[in-house]
N, C-alpha and C positions, 0 to 999 in steps of 0.2 A: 681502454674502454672502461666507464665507470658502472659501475652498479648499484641501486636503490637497497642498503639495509636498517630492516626496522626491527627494533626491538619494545617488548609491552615489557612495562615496568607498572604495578598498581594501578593497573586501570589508564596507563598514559601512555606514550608511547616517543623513543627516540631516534629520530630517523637521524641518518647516515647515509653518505659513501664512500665506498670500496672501490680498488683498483681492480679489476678481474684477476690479475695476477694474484693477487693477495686473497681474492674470497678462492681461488682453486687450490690456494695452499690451504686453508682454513677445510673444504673437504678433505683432503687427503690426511691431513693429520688431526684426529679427535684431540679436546681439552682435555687435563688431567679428570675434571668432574665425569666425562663421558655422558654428557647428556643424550648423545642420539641413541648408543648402546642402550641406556636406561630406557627412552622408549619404543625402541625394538623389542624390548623385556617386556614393557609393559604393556604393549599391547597384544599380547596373548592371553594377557588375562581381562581383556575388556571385551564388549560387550559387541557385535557388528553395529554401527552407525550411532556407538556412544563415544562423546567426545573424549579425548585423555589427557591428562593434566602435563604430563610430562610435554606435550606438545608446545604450550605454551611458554617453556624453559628456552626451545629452539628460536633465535631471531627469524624474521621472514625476510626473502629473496627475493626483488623484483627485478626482472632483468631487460624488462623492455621500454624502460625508460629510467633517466638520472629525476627524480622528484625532489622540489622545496618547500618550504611553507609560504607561504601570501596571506597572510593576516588570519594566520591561524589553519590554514584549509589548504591542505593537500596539492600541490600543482606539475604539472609538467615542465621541465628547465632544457633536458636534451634528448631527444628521442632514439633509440638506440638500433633498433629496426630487428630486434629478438623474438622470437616465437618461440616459445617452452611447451613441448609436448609431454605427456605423461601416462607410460606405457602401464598397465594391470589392471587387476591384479595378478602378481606371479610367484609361481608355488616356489621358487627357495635362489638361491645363489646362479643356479644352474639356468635358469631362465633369463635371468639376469643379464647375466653373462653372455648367452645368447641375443639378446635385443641388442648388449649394447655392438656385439659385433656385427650384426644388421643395422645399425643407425650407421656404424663408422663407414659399410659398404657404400653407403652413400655420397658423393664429396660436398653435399649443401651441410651436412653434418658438422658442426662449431665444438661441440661439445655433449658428450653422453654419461651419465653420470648414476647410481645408485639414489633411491628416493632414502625420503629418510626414514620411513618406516618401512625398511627393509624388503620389500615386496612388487616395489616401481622402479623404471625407470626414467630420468628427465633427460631430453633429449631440448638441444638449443640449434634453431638453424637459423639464418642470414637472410634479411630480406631488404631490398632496396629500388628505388626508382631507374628506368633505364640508361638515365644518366648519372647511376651510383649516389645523389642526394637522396636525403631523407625527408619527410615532413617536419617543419619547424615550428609549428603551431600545433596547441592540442587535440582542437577540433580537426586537424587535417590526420593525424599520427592516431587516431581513435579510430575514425574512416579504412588509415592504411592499415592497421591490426587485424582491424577483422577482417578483412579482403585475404590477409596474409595467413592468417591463422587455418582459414577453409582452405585454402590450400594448399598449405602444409599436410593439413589432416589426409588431403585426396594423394598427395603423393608420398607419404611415408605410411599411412594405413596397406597399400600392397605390399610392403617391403615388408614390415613387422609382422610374425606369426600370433601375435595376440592383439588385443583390441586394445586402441587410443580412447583413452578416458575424455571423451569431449567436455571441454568448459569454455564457461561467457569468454567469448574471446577480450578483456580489457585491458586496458595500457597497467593496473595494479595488478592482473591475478599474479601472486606468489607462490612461493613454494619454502618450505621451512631449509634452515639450512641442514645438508646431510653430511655424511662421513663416507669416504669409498676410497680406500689406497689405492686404486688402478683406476681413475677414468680415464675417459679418451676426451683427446684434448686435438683438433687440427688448428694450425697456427692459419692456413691461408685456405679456410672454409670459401667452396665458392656459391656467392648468394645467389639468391631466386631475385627477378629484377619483375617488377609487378608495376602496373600504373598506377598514378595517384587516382583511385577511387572519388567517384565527386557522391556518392551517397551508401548508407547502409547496405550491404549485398542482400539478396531475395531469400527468403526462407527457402532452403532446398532439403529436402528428406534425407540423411544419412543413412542407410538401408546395411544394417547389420549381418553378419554372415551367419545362417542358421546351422545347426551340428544336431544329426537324427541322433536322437534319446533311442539309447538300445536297451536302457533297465525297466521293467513291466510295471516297477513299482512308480517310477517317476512319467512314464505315458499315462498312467491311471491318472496320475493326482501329479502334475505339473504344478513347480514351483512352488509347493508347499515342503516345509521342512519336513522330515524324513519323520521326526518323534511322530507330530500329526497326523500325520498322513497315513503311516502306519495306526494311529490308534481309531482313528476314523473310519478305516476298510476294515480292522479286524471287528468294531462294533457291527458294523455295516454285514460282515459275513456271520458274526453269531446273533444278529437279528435274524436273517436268511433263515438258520440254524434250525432257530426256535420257531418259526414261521412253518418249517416241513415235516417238524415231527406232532404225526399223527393226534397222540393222546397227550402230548404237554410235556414239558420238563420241569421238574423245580430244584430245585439247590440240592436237598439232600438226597436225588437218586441217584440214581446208578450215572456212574460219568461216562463209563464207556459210549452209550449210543448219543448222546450228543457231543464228546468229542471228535466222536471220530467225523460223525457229518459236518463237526465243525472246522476240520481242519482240513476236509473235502474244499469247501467253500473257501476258505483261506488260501486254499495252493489256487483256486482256481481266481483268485483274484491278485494273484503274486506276491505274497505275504512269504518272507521269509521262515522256513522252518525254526528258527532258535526262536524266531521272533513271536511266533505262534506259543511255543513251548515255554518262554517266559511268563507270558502273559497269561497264558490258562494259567497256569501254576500259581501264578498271582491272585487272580480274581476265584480261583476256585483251589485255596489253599490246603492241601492236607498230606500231611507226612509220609504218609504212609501208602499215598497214591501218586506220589510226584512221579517214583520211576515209572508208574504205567504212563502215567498220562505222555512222558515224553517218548517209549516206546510207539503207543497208539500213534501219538502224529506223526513220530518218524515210519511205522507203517503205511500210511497214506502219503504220504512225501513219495516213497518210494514206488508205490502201489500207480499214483493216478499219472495221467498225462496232460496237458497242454498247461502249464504251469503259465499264469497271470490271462488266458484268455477270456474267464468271463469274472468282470467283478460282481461284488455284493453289493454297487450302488444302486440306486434308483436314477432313474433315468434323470427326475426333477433335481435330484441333489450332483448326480454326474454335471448336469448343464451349467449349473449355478459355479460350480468349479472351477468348470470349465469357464466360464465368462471371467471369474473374479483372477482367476489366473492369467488371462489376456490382457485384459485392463490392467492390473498392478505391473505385469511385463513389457508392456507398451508405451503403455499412459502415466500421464499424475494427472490426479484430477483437486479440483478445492470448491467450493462451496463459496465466491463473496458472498457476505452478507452486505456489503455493501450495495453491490450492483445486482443483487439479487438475481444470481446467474451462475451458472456451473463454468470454470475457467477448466482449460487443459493445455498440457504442454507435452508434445513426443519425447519419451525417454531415449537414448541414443542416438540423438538427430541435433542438427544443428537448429532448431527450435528452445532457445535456451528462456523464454518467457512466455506467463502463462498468456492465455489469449481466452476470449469468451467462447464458447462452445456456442457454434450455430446451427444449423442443420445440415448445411454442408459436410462438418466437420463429424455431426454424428454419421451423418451417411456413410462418410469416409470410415469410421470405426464400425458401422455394421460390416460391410463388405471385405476388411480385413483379417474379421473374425470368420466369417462366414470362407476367407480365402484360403485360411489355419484349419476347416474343416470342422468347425465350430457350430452347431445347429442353432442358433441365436437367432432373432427376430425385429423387426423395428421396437419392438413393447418392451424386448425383452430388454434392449440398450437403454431406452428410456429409462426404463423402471430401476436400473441398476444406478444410472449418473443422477435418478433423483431419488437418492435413498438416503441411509445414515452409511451405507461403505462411503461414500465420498466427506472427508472431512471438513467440518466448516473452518472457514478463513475469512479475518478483517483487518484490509491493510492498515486502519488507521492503528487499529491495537496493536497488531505485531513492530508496522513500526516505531509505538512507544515504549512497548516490552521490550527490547533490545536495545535500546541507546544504552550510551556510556553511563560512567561517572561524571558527577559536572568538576569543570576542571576551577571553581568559583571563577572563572571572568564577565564580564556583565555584557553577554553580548544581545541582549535584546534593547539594553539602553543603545550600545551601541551602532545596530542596525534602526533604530528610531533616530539617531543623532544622522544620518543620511540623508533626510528627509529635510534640506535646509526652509526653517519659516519662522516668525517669529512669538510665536505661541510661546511660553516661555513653560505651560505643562503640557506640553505636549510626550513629552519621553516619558512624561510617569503616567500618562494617561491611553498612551498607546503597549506602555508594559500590564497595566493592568486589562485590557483588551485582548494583548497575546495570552497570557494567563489564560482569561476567559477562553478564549477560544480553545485554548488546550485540554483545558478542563471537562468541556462540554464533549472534546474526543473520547478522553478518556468515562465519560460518563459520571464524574462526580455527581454534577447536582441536574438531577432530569426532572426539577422542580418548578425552574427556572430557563427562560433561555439568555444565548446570550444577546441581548437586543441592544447593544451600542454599539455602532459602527463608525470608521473612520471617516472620513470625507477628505479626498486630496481634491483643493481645487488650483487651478493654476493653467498656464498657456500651454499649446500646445506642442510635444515635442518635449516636456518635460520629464517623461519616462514612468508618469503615472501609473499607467494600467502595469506595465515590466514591474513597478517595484511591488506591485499587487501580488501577481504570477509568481513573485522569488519567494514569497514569505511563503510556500507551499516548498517541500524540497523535492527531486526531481522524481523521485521513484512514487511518489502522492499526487502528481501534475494531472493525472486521469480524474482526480477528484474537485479538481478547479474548473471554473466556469465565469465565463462575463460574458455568458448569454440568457437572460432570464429574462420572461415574457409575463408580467404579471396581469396581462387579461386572460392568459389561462390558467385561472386559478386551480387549478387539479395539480399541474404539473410543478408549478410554481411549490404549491405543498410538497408535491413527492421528491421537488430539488433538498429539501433541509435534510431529506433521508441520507441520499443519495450523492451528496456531495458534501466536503468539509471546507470549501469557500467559497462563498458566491460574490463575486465582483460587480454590482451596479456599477457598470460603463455608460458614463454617458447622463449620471442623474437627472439633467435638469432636462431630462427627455420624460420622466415619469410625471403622467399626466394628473391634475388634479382629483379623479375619481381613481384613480389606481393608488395615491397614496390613502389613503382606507385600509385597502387590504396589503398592502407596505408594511402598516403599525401592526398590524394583524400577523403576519409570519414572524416579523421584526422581535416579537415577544411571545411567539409559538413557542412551549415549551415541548410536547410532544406532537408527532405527526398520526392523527387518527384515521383514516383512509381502506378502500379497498382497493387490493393492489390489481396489477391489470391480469385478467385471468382469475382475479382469487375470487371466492364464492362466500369470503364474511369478511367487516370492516377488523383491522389489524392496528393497535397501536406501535406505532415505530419511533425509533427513539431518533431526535433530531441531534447530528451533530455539524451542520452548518452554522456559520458563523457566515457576516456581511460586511463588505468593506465595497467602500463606491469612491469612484473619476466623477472630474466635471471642468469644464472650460471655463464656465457661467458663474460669480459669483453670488448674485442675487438669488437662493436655491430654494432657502426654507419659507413654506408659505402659512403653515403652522405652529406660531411660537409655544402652542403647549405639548409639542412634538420634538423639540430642538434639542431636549436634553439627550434623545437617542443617537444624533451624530456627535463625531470627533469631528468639528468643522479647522480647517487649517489650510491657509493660502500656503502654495506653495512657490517660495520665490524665487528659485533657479534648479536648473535641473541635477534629479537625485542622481546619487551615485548609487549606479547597480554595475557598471563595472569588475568591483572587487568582490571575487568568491564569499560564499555565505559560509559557515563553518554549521552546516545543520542540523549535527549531530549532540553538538556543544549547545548551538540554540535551543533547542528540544527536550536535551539533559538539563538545561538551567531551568525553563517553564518549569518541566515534572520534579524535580527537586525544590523548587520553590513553594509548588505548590501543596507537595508532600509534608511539607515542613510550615504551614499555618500560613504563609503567605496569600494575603487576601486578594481573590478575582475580580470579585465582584463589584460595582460601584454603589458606592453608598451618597446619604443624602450631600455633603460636603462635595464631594465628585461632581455630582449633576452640577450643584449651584455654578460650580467653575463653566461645567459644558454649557449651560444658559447664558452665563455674560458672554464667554467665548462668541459663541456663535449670535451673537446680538447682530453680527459687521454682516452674517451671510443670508439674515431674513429680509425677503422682499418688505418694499413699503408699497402697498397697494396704492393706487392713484387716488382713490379716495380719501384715503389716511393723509396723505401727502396734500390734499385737497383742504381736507382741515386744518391741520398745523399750520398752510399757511394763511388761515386764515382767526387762528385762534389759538389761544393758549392756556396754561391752565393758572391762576391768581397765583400770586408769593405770599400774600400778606390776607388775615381777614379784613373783611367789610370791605375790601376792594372786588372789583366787575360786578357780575349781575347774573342769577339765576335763572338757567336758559334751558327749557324743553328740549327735548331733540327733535318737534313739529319744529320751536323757532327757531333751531339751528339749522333746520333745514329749508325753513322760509327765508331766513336772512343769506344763505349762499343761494337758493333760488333770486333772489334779489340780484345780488352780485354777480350770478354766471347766466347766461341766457340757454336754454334748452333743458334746464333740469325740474321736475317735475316728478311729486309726488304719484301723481298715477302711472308714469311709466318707471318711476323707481321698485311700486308696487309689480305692475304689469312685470318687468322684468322678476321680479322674485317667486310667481309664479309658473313665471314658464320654465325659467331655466334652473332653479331651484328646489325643488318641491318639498324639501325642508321645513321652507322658510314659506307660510301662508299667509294673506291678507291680515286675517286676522292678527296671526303672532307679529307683522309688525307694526301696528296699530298699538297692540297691548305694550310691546319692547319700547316705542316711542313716547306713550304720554303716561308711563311709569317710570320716568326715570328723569332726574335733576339735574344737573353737569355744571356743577361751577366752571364757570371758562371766564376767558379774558381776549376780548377783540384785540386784532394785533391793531385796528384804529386807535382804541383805546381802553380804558379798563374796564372791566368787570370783576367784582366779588366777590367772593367768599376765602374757601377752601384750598388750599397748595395741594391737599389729596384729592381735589376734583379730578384729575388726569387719573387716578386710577379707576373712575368710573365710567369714564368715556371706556378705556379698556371694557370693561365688561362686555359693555353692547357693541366694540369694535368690530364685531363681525356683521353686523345689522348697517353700521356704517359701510364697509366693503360692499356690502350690495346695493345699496343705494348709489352707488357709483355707477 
């Protein structure tokens, strides 16, 4: 059997594998450096749930599949059918010892072993189809892990006397490599035979085993560290304190009568005595009265009875406690800022992603609390999951804050060189667009938006909209969309918030009055709006970027619009096939762009996306109507200078049904732009050197750019 080892070197990383034989010699016997010793050392002096350096010294473990690389990007080669469990945490050797002899009871048990930070154990057990094959594909061997993994958990969780550390069940999770001279090793493990799963399993609750709190100190004040908690009840009793005595206290009388009420109040809120007696002794410092002060307490220790029955909280501050101790027990909660909505995910449960908090889901955390005996409210749940205790979270930042180093390879050229057509700037032109787009996540310039978009045009079945979907990576997919409605323009707005790609599927579906408010989002630099529920308009920062499909090549109807698409026929179908390396892509953007590399398009840019896109602007029938019946002079004192009345009397002449008053009439009705009057004035102001394709006319070779100007007055007259 082969095993996945990887090791981080500078920010990179070199995978490997291993014979099983050879990695279970590799525990047993530590290198001379003793790297795992080192962070068993070391982590007694680190901090709970701070990272430790030594850990990254250790290579990593994968045992449930042999991994390669595919152009860069991580893959699946052989599936190995391994579940690695991971028992703690456990208080020292002796614990140890103990699980790993309860895994071995077992005979699905492959191998049980010491963690490497000295406090777990990993446990390996066998899983396969009832006819002893495996799944051979990744997407089949992802399906069978987690199927496998749940239960695993449900059947080694009775055996073990401490609790299985649940994690995302994946074909990578690892485990560093450890040191243990005595694991158990069965040569002929017998496996668990499971079906091929054909979908994700169901979220099912993993319902932990609760253990009654017998200390007075930790029922008071649950799950708060012991320093605190303690400094919180003893203020809390010598408020009380000074609350009861009569005529006042101040600093320099007499200590006796308010210690001793004070340490009344202490015992009865279960405050240990030393812990009493340090603390005055502290805050009420004096030499020469220390020894009383810790006789008096120890007088009243000894004196009162029902030790921790009534605390010194208030009831408002008990509840509040009490809530915030249930939630952080229970719960993770996060704030998107994105989706503008509290996410939550069950802490020891097989719930390993976060999910939108709905009303359901609050219901469900009222009535848990309320089932803990928790006095808690509908108002009171609300009010806590929309507060500052719940911390904000935006996946687009977090996941730019966390990529790698770039490893310099150019995989954004790359992943544009897919995309076969023969634009010849298309890869520099689609890098500078990724840039942008990344940019705009990041919040660089919220001055500007990013308003060029791609255009992939091409037949159908070419894998358009797919290669759209992939430039997003998988854990960001909730933020992709190629559904957007621009007649309702509200929502349409609140998509730039709210999403970081919007895919136009289907462009030459966008109807002539929706592209208006098209150029209008297209170059939104912020989203100004009130949000739904909110009670003032709110500036939001837009970090949507556009990229649009289309079957239809004829698209743009607007030539002074056209600089906005990345127009590109596409002539065979893309390659999305091959794995995306997304981490690398991502890293290359933010590193480029860190380092002066320009996003934005400047005026040279455009000029290119104007000729470009020349091939994909409609020629309205009108236009087309003209040219073939005129052109514009080569040479001066050739054709003859012609009104646009008589160019429109001489193709009345030549076409039967066209007619100034329903060229008018129409611009009225269906126009309203465009008035009687204004084309009257557009028409006998304006000169057009042309040339009859019968024969010549005069003037000007720059005539043809003045027909342009009123070419829109021409369109309508069609």
């Amino acid at each position: 059997m082969k095993i996945t080892q990887i090791r981080e070197k500078e920010d990179a990383e070199a995978l490997s594998v291993l014979d099983f034989d050879l990695l279970m010699e590799k525990i047993k016997t530590e290198t001379k450096t003793r790297p795992v010793t080192g962070l068993r050392q070391a982590l007694h002096f680190v901090l709970p749930g701070e990272p430790c350096s030594f850990a990254g010294k250790l290579p990593k473990i994968m045992p449930a599949a042999v991994f390669g690389r595919v152009n860069g990007v991580r893959r699946m080669k052989v599936y190995n059918g391994i579940v690695e469990l991971t028992v703690g945490p456990l208080a020292g050797k002796v614990e140890v010892e103990l699980v790993k002899k309860k895994a071995a009871d077992l005979p699905q048990t492959m191998f049980a072993y010491m963690g490497s930070s000295g406090n777990s154990v990993k446990i390996w057990t066998l899983f396969t189809r009832p006819d002893g094959t495996l799944p051979q594909t990744q997407e089949e061997a992802e399906l069978f892990q987690a199927h496998a993994y749940r239960l695993a958990v449900k059947c080694y969780q009775p055996q073990i006397p401490f609790d299985i550390q649940l994690k995302e069940p994946l074909l990578e999770q690892y485990s560093r490599l450890s040191y243990d001279p005595a694991p158990f090793y069965r040569k002929n493990a017998v496996p668990f035979y499971l079906s091929q799963p054909f979908g994700m399993p169901k979220e099912m609750t993993y319902r932990e085993r609760t253990v009654t709190e017998k200390s007075p100190l930790n029922r008071a004040v649950p799950g708060y560290a012991a320093e605190d908690a303690l400094a919180l009840m003893y203020e809390a009793a010598l408020r009380k304190t000074f609350q009861s005595m009569e005529e006042g206290w101040r600093r320099n009388d007499d200590l006796q009568p308010m210690v001793v009420r004070l340490a009344e109040n202490c015992f009865l809120s279960g405050i240990p005595e030393e812990e009493v007696v340090r603390r005055t002794i502290h805050r009420y410092y004096d030499s020469g009265q220390s020894v009383l002060v810790r006789e008096m307490i120890g007088n009243v220790y000894q004196e009162c009875k029902g030790f921790g029955k009534k605390g010194g909280l208030t009831k408002e501050q008990y509840l509040n406690m009490q809530t915030e101790e249930f939630m952080n027990r229970r719960y993770e909660f996060r704030y998107n800022t994105q989706m503008s909505e509290v996410e939550y995910r069950e802490r020891c449960s097989f719930y390993f992603r976060f999910r939108p908090l709905d009303k359901r889901a609050q219901n469900s955390i009222l009535l848990d609390a309320q089932s803990e005996g928790i006095a808690v409210w509908d108002r009171d749940v609300d009010r806590y999951l929309h507060s500052n205790r719940v911390p904000v979270y935006n996946p687009l930042e977090e996941f730019i804050f966390h990529l790698p180093n770039w490893d310099q390879k150019d995989r954004i050229a790359e992943l544009a060189g897919r995309v076969p057509c023969d634009n010849p700037h298309w890869t520099m032109l689609f890098h500078r667009w990724f840039l942008n787009m990344v940019a705009h996540w990041r919040g660089f310039d919220k001055q500007h938006a990013n308003s060029t978009s791609p255009l992939l045009v091409g037949a159908q079945g070419t894998r358009k909209s797919t290669f759209c979907r992939d430039l997003i990576p998988p854990e960001l997919r909730g933020y992709y969309t190629d559904s957007i409605d621009f007649s309702r323009k509200r929502d349409a707005e609140m998509y730039l918030n709210r999403f970081a790609l919007i895919n136009i599927d289907e462009f030459d579906q966008v109807t002539l009055t929706q592209q208006g408010f098209l150029k209008h989002i297209l170059q939104k630099p912020v989203v100004n709006l009130r949000k739904p529920h909110g009670s003032s308009v709110q500036e939001l920062q837009r970090y949507a970027s556009f990229i649009a499909t289309s079957n239809q090549k004829d698209l743009l109807t607007d030539p002074s619009g056209s600089r906005r698409f990345i127009c590109i026929e596409v002539k065979d179908t893309i390659d999305t096939a091959r794995p995306i390396d997304y981490q690398q892509l991502y890293a290359q953007a933010m590193y480029e762009i860190y380092h002066g590399e320009r996003y934005w398009f400047d005026d040279k840019d455009e000029a290119i996306l104007t000729q470009a896109n020349r091939e994909f602007e409609q020629t309205p029938p009108a236009i087309q109507l003209f040219y073939h019946y005129f052109k514009a002079a080569k040479e001066d004192g050739e054709g003859e200078y012609l009104s646009p009345v008589e160019i429109l009397d001489y193709l009345q002449k030549r076409i039967s049904g066209l007619s100034k008053n329903s060229a008018c009439q129409f611009i009225s009705d269906d126009n309203p732009d465009y008035s009687r009057t204004n084309l009257v004035w557009t028409l006998y102001s304006s000169l057009i050197v042309l040339k009859s394709s019968e024969g010549s006319s005069g003037a000007s070779a720059s005539a043809l750019s003045a027909i342009i100007a009123f070419e829109r007055t021409i369109i309508i007259l069609s």
